[in-house]
C-alpha positions in Angstrom: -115.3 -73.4 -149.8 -115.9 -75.9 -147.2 -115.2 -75.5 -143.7 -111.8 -77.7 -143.5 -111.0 -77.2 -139.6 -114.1 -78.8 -139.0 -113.8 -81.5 -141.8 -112.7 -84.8 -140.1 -110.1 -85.3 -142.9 -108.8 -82.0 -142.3 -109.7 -80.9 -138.7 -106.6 -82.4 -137.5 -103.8 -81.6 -140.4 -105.0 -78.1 -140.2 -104.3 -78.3 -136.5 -100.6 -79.6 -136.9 -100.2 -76.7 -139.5 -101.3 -74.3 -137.3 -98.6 -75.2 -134.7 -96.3 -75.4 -137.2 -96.8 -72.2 -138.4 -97.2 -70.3 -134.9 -93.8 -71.7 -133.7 -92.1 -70.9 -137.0 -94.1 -67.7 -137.3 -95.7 -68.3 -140.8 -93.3 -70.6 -142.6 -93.8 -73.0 -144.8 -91.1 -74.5 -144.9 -91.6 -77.3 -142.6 -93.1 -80.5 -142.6 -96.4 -81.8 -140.3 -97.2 -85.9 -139.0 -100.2 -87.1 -138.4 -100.0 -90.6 -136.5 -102.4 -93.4 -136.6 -104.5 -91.3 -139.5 -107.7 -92.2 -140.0 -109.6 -93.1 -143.5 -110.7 -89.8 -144.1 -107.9 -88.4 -142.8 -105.6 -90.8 -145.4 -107.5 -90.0 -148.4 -106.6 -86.3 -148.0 -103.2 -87.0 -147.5 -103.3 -89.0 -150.6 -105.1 -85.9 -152.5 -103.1 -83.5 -151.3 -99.3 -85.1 -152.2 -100.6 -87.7 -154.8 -99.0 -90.4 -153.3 -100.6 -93.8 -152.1 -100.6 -94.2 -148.6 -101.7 -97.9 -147.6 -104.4 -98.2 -144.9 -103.4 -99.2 -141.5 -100.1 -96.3 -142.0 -99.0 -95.4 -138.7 -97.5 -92.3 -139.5 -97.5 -90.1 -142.3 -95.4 -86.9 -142.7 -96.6 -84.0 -145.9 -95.2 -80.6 -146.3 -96.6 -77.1 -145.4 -95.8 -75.8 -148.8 -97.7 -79.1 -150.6 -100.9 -78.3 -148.1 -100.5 -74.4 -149.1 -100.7 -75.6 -153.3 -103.4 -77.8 -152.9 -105.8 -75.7 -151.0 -104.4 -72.8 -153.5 -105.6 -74.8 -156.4 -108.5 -76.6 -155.0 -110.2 -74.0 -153.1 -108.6 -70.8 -154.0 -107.2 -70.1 -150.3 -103.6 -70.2 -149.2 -103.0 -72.6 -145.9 -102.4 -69.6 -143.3 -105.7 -68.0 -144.2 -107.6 -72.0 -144.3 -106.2 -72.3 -140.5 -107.3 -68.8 -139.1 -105.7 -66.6 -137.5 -102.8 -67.9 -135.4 -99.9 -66.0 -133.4 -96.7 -65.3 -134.4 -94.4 -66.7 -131.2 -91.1 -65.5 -132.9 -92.5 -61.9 -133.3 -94.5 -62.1 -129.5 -90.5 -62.9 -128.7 -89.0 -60.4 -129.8 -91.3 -58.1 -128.6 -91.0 -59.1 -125.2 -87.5 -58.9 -125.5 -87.5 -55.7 -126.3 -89.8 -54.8 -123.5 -87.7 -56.9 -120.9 -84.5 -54.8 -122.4 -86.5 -51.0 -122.1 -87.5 -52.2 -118.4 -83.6 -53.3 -117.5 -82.9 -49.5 -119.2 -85.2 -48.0 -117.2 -83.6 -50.5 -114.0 -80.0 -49.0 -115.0 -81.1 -45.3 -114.6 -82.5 -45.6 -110.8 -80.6 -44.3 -108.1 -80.1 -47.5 -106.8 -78.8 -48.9 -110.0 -75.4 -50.2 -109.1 -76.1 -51.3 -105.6 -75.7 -55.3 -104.7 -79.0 -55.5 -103.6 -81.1 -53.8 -106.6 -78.9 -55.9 -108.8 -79.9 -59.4 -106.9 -83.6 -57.7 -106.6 -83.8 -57.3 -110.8 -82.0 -60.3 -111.1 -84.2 -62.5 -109.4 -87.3 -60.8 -111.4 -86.1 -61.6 -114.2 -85.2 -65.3 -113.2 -88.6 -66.1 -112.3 -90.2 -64.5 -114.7 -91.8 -61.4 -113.0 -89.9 -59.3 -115.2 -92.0 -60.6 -118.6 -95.3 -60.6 -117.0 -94.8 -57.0 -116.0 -94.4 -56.2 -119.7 -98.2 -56.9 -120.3 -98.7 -54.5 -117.2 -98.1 -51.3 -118.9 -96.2 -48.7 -116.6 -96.0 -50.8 -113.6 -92.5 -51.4 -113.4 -92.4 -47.5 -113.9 -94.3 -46.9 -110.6 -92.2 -49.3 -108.8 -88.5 -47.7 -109.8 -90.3 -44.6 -109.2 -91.4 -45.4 -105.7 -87.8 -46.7 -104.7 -86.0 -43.9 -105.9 -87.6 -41.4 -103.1 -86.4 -44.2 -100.5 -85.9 -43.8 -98.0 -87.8 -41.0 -96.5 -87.9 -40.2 -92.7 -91.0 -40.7 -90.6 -93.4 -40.0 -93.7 -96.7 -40.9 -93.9 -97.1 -43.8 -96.3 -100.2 -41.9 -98.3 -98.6 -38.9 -98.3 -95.6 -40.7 -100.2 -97.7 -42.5 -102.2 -99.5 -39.5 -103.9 -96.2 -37.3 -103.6 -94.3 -39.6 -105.7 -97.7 -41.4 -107.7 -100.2 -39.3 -107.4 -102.1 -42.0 -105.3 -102.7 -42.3 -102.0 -103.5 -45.8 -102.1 -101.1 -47.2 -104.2 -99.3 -49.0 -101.8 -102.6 -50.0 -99.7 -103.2 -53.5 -102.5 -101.7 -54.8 -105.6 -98.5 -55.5 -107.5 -97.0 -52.3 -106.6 -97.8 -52.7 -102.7 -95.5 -56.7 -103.4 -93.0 -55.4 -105.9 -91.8 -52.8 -103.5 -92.0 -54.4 -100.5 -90.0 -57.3 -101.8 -87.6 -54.6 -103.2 -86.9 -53.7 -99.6 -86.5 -57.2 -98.7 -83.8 -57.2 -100.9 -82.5 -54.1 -99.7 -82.2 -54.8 -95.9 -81.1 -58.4 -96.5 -84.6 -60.3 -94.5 -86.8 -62.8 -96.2 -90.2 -61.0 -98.1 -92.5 -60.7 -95.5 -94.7 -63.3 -95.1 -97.3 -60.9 -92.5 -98.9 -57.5 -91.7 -96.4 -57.2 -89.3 -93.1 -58.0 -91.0 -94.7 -56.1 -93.9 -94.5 -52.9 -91.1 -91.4 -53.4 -90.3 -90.0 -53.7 -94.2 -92.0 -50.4 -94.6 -90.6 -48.1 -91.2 -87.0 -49.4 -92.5 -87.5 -47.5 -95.7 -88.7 -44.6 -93.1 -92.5 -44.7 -94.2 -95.2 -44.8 -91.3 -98.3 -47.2 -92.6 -100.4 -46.6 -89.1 -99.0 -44.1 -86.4 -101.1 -46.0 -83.7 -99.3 -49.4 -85.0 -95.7 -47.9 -84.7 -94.6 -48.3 -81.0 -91.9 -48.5 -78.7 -92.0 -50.9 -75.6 -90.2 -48.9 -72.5 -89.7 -49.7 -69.6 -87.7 -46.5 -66.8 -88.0 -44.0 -69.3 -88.7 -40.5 -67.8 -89.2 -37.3 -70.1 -91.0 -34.2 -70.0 -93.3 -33.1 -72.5 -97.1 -32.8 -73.1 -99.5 -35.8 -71.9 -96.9 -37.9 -73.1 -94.0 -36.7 -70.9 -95.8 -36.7 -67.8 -97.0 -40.6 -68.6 -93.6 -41.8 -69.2 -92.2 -40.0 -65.7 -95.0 -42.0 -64.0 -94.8 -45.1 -64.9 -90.9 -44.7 -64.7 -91.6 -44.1 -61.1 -93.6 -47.1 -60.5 -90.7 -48.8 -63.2 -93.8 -50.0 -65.1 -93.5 -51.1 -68.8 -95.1 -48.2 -70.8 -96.1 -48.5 -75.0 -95.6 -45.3 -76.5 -97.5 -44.7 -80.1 -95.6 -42.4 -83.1 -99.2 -40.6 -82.8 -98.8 -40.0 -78.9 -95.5 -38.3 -80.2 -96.2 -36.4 -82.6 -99.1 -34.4 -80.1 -96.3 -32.4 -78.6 -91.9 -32.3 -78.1 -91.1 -34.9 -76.3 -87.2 -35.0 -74.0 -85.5 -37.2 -72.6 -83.5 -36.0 -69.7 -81.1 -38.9 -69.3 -77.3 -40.0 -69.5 -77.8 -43.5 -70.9 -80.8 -45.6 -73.1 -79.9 -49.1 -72.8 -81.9 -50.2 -76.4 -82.5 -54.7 -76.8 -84.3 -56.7 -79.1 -86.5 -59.2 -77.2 -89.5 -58.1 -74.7 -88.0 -60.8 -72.3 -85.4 -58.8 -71.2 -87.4 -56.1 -70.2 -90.2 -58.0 -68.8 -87.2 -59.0 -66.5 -86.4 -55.9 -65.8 -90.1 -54.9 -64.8 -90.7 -53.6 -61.3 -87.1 -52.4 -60.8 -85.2 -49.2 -60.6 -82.8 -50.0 -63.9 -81.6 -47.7 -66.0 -83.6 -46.2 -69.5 -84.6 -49.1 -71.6 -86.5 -49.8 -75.0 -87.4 -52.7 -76.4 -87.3 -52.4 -80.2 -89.0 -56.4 -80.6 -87.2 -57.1 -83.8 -86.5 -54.5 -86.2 -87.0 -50.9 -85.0 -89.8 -49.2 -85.5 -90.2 -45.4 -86.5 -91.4 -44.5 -82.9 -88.5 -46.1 -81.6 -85.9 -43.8 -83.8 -88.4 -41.4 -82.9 -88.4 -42.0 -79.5 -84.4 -41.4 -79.6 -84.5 -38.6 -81.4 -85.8 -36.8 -78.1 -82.9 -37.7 -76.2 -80.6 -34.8 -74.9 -77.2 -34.0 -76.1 -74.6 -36.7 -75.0 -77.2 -39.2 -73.7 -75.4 -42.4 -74.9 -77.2 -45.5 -76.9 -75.9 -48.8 -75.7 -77.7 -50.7 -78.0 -77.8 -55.3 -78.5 -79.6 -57.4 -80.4 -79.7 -61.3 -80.2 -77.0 -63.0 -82.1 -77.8 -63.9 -85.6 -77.2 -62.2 -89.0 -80.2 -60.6 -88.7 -79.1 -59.1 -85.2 -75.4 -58.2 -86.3 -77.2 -56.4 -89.4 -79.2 -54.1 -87.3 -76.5 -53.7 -84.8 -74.6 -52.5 -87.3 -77.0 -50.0 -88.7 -77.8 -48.7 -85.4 -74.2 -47.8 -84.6 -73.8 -46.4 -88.1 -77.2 -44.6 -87.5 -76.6 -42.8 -84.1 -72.9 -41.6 -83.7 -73.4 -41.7 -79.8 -74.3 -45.3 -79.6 -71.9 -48.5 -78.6 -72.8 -51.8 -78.3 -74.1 -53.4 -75.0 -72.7 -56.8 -74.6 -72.1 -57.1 -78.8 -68.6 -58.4 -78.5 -66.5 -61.6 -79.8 -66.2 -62.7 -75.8 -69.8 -61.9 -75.4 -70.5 -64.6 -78.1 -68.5 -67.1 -76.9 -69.1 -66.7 -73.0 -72.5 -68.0 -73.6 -72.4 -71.8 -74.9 -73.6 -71.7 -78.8 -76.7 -74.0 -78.5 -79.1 -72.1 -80.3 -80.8 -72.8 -84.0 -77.9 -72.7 -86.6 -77.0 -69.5 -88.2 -79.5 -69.0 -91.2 -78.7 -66.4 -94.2 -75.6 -64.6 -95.3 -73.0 -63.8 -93.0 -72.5 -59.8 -91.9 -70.1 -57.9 -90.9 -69.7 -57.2 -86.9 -67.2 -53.7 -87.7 -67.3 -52.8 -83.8 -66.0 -56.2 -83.4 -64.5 -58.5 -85.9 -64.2 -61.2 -83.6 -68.0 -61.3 -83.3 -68.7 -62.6 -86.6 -65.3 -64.6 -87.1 -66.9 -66.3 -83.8 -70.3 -66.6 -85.1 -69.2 -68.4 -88.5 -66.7 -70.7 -86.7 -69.5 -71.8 -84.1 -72.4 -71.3 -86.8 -74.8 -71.2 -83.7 -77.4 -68.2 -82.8 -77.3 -67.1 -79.4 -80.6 -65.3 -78.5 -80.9 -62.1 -75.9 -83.0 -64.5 -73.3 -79.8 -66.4 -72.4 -78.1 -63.5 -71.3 -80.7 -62.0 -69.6 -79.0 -62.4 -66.2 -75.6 -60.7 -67.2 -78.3 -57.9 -69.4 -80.2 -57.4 -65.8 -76.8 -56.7 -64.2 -76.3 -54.3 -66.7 -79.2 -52.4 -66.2 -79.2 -52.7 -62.1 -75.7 -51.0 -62.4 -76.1 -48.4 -65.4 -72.4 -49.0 -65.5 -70.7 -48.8 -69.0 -70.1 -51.9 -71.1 -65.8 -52.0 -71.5 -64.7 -51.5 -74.9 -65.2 -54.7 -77.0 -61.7 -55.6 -79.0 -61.9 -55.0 -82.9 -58.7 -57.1 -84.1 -59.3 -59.7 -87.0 -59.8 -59.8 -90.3 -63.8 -59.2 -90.0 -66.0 -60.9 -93.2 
């Protein structure tokens, strides 16, 4: 038999039928065109249906099932066979459906199942298309459930994690599962997917895993404590009212306390930088979101030491307000309050992201969507200095409204 997908009458009917028959997955019940055939391409046409086709045609149209009896009878081959081997689309379907419906099973049994945020994270895997690729990655997905359902841990090694729940220490050094997870738990705490190493540390100490003791640290700045090396660094450059970084792996060399009434906790370095060289009271810096050493570094405090803890004025800042207060049961917010807001005038960036819930203060938020202005820590740094000068309690913010 002659090669027909190379024969120029045939190479590009063959072709058509191929198509046809991987979109329809082997039928042949359809019909192919050719347009603009050539004279080769014409006289097959005209062989295979017996009908005249005039030269110069600019179209002509001849069924699957014609080309499938002619090449029975004329060369002893059925069309599918004459075209090679194709793929079946409807069957690759319906495979992948069935793969993308055992991954959502597998979704529906994780501990997280349920939650807004897993539901938005699977969602949006599935709308752009993350979902179906991972079906050609064998037990990926698997891993990934596997790794969120022992978070959140506290203050775990991330290698030790990794091989306790996967059996590999590097499994979240690189790769798909490294991304998958990590833009799982930017779904989780409500922040964009991080977009740098040190976003990506951040995402990772929220879940309560430690990727690098030496990179975890807390900026402090009056802090005095007793306790090892560490203790006796702290207490001296509280003397001197020196800022002082402090290391999860300068902690964990020996038990650290903290001897003090009140930790006055902000966001932004230049608050404390302002506060440098003077006798204020206890204050760490978390510089965004906290770090392990800094819930570290607050887990040495002594019974009944109180937390007044801020953060700048955005969603993002009400959100980890929020989870500090809900995080430490002695802590109260330090200048967090409706009035706070709106003493300041609101012309900062617009408010970006979802609105959150201010439940020490509804009036916060109810202020924050009516102005839809951010109001950053550095413009209240003269009020925040007072604070800290005086050690004096914040009063007790009002919690009337409605709340979001």
């Amino acid at each position: 038999m002659p090669e027909l997908t190379t024969d120029p009458g045939w190479r590009r009917l063959l072709a058509a039928a191929r198509r046809s028959l991987e979109r329809t997955g082997g039928s042949l019940a359809g019909t192919v065109s050719l347009t603009a055939p050539d004279e080769a391409e014409r006289h097959v046409v005209i062989g295979v249906t017996g009908v005249h086709r005039p030269a110069g045609v600019s179209r002509v149209t001849i069924r699957l099932s014609e080309i499938d009896t002619f090449l029975r009878n004329a060369h002893n081959i059925d069309l599918p066979s004459a075209v090679g081997p194709f793929r079946d689309r409807p069957a690759e379907r319906a495979t992948l459906a069935e793969a993308r419906e055992a991954m959502l099973a597998l979704a529906a049994g994780s501990r997280h199942a349920g939650r807004p945020w897993f539901e938005e994270w699977i969602g949006s895997l599935r709308r752009d298309g993350t979902l179906t690729r991972m079906t050609r990655s064998g037990p990926l997905f698997s891993r990934v459930l596997t790794a969120l359902d022992g978070l959140p841990v506290s203050a775990e090694p991330m290698p030790v994690f990794a091989e306790r729940v996967l059996g590999d220490t590097k499994a979240f050094a690189e790769g798909p599962v490294r991304g998958l997870v990590l833009r799982a738990l930017a779904a989780w705490h409500q922040v964009k997917p991080p977009t740098g190493a040190e976003q990506e540390r951040a995402l990772w100490e929220m879940a309560g895993l430690v990727p690098d003791d030496l990179a975890s640290q807390a900026l402090v700045l009056n802090v005095p404590a007793t306790g090892g090396l560490l203790g006796d660094w702290l207490s001296s450059a509280a003397k001197a009212h020196v800022p002082f970084r402090v290391t999860l792996h300068q902690m964990r060399l020996a038990p650290l306390s903290l001897s003090v009434p009140e930790i006055y906790v902000c966001e932004n370095p230049a608050v404390l930088r302002a506060a440098a060289g003077h006798a204020t009271a206890p204050l760490i810096c978390t510089e965004g979101v906290p770090s392990v050493a800094v819930h570290t570094l607050l887990a040495s405090r002594a019974a009944g030491t109180v937390i007044r803890w801020r953060n700048d004025f955005d969603w993002a800042g009400i959100r980890l307000t929020a989870a500090a207060l809900a995080r430490y049961p002695d802590a109260v917010p330090w200048r967090m309050s409706g009035a706070d807001y709106l003493d300041v005038d609101a012309i900062g960036l617009p408010l970006t992201g979802a609105p959150a819930a201010s439940p020490w203060d509804h009036s916060l938020a109810e202020a924050m969507v009516a102005t839809g202005r951010s109001v950053m820590e550095e413009r209240l740094i003269g009020t925040l200095l007072d604070d800290l000068l005086r050690g004096t309690p914040t009063p007790p913010a009002p919690t009337g409204g409605s709340g979001l």
